[in-house]
C-alpha positions as CSV (number, residue, x, y, z in Angstrom):
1,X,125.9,93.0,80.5
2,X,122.5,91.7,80.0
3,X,120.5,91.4,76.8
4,X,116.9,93.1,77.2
5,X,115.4,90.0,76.7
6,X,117.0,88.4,79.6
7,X,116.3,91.7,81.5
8,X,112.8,91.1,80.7
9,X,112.8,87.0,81.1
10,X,114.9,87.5,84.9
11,X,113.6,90.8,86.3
12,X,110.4,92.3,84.4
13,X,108.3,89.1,83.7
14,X,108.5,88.0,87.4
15,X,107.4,91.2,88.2
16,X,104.4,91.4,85.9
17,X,103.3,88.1,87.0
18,X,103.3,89.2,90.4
19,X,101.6,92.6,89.7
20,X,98.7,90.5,88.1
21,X,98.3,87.7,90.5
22,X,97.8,90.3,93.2
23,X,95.4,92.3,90.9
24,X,93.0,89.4,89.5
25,X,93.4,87.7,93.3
26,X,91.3,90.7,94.6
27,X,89.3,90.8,91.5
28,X,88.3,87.6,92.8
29,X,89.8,84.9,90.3
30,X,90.9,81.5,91.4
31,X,94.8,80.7,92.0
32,X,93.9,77.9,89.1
33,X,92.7,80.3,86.8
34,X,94.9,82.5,87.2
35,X,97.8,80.2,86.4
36,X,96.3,79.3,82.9
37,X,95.5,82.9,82.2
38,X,99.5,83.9,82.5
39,X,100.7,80.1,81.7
40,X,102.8,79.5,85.1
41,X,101.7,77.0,87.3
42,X,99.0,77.2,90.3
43,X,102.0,77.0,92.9
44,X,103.8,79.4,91.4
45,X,101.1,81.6,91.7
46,X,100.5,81.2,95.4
47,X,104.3,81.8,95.8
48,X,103.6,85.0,94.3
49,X,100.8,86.1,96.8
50,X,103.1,85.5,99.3
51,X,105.0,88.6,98.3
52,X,104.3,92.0,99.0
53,X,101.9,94.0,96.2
54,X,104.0,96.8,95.5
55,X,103.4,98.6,91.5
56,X,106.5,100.4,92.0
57,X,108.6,97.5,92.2
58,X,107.0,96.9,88.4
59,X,107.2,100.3,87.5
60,X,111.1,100.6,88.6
61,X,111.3,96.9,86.8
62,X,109.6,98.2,83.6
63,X,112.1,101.6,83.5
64,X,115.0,99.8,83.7
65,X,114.1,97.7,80.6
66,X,113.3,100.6,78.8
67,X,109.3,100.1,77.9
68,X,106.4,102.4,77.3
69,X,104.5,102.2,80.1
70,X,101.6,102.8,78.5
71,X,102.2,99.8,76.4
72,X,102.6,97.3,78.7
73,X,99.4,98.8,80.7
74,X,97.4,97.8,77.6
75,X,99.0,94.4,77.6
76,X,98.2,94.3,80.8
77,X,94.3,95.2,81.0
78,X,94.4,92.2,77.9
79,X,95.9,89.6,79.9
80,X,93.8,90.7,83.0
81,X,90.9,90.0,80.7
82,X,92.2,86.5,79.6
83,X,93.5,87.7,76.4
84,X,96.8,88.0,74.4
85,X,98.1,91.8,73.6
């Protein structure tokens, strides 16, 4: 069985990133500024792109760790804005 954190580390984090590069892509942001803003690198990134956008993916991801969704929303929105939650 699988601790939550590596839950989150293996299955969720992935996910989030993914969720956000898609997101801040369209908003317009550069691959390299991405990166810094989530702290993977600018390959990873495009690697990223190259999957489909799909929120239910992260939404499945995030239920099966057991987290508020409401709370990572707002960690989201932070981190979309260049911020730390």
């Amino acid at each position: 069985m699988k601790t939550p954190f590596r839950v989150l580390e293996e299955e969720v984090f992935p996910e989030v990133h993914s969720y956000l590069v898609h997101k801040l892509t369209k908003e317009g942001i550069k691959q390299a500024e991405i990166a810094d803003r989530l702290g993977i690198t600018q390959a990873m990134v495009s690697k990223y792109l190259l999957k489909d956008d799909s929120e239910n993916e992260l939404i499945k991801k995030l239920g099966e760790a057991s987290l508020k969704r409401d709370f990572v929303k707002y960690c989201l929105e932070f981190l979309q804005k260049g911020e730390l939650c």
